[in-house]
N, C-alpha and C positions, 0 to 999 in steps of 0.2 A: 504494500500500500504506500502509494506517494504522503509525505508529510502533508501536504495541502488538503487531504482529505479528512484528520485529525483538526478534535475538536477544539476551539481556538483558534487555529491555526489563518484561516480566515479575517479573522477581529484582529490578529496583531498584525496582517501583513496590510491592510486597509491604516490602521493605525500609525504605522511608520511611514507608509507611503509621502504624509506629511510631513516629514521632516528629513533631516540631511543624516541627523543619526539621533540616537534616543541612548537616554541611559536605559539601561536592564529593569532597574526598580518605575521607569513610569508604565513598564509594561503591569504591575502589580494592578492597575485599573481594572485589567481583562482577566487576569488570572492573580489569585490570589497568594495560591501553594507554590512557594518557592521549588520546589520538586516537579511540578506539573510543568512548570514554565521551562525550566532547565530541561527539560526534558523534549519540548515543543522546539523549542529553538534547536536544540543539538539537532534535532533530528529536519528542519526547517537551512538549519547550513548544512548538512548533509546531503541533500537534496538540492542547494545550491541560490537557495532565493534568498538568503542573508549572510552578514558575518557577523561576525561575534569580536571583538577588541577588547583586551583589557587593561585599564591603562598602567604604565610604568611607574608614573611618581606615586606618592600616598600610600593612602587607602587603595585596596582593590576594588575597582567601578571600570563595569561591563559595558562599551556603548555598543550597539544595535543598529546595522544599517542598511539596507537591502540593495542588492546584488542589481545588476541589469536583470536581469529574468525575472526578480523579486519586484520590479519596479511592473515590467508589463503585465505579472501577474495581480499584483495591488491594483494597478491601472484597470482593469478589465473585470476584477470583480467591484471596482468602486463604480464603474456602471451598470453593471449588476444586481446591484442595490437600488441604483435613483430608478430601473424599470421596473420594479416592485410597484405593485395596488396595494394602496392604502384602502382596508375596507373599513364603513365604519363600523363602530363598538356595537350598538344596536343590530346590525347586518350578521357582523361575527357570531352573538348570541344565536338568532334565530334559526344561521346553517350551524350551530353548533345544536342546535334542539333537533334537525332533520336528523343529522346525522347522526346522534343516538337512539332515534329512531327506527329509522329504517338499514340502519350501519349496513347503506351501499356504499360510503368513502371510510376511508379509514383516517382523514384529516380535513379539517377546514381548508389546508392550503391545495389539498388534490382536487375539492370540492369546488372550489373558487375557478382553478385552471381548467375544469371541466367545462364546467357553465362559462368560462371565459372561452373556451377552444369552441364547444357548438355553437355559440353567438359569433363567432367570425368565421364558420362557416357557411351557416346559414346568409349572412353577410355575403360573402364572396358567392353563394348560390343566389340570392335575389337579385345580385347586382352582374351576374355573370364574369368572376375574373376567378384566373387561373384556372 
């Protein structure tokens, strides 16, 4: 399994995208357990979409900073995100009342892309394209 598919791993590469580098500790935002994190990242520069620094002088402080590949992957799941449907609160409830109902979905989100995918077909059928 690719590090990108581990969980996390998503929230911090979006997260550094912004920045030139990050210290180790503001990724504590996303993950808590110092062990989980350490473990994300090893295996996130392993895979090749970050590095890891540590610095010389002082204290030891880990800066964090993504790879060219870490950058197009951060890049492409931050749009990702902004194509996401906001449904609202009221909506969510009620497909959330079907669907322990009649449990033909097994998610709000499969529920949503369902009714989202027949409504553009139908679309693309009354309007004849494609």
């Amino acid at each position: 399994m690719d590090s990108i598919d581990l969980k996390h791993s998503k929230s911090v590469l979006i997260a550094l995208s912004g920045v030139e580098k990050a210290k180790k500790s503001d990724l504590f935002k996303i993950i808590k357990s110092h062990q989980v994190l350490d473990n994300l990242l090893e295996s996130l520069q392993k895979d090749g979409y970050l590095t890891i620094l540590e610095s010389t002088v002082g204290p030891k402080k880990y800066f964090i900073s993504l790879t060219y590949k870490g950058r197009i992957v951060a890049g492409n799941l931050m749009h990702l995100e902004e194509a996401r449907i906001t449904v609202p609160e009221g909506l969510l409830i009620e497909i959330d009342k079907i669907i322990k109902r009649d449990k033909s979905h097994s998610s709000v989100d499969e529920y949503v892309n369902e009714a989202v995918r027949k409504a553009i077909e139908k679309w693309k059928k009354d309007h004849a394209v494609g």
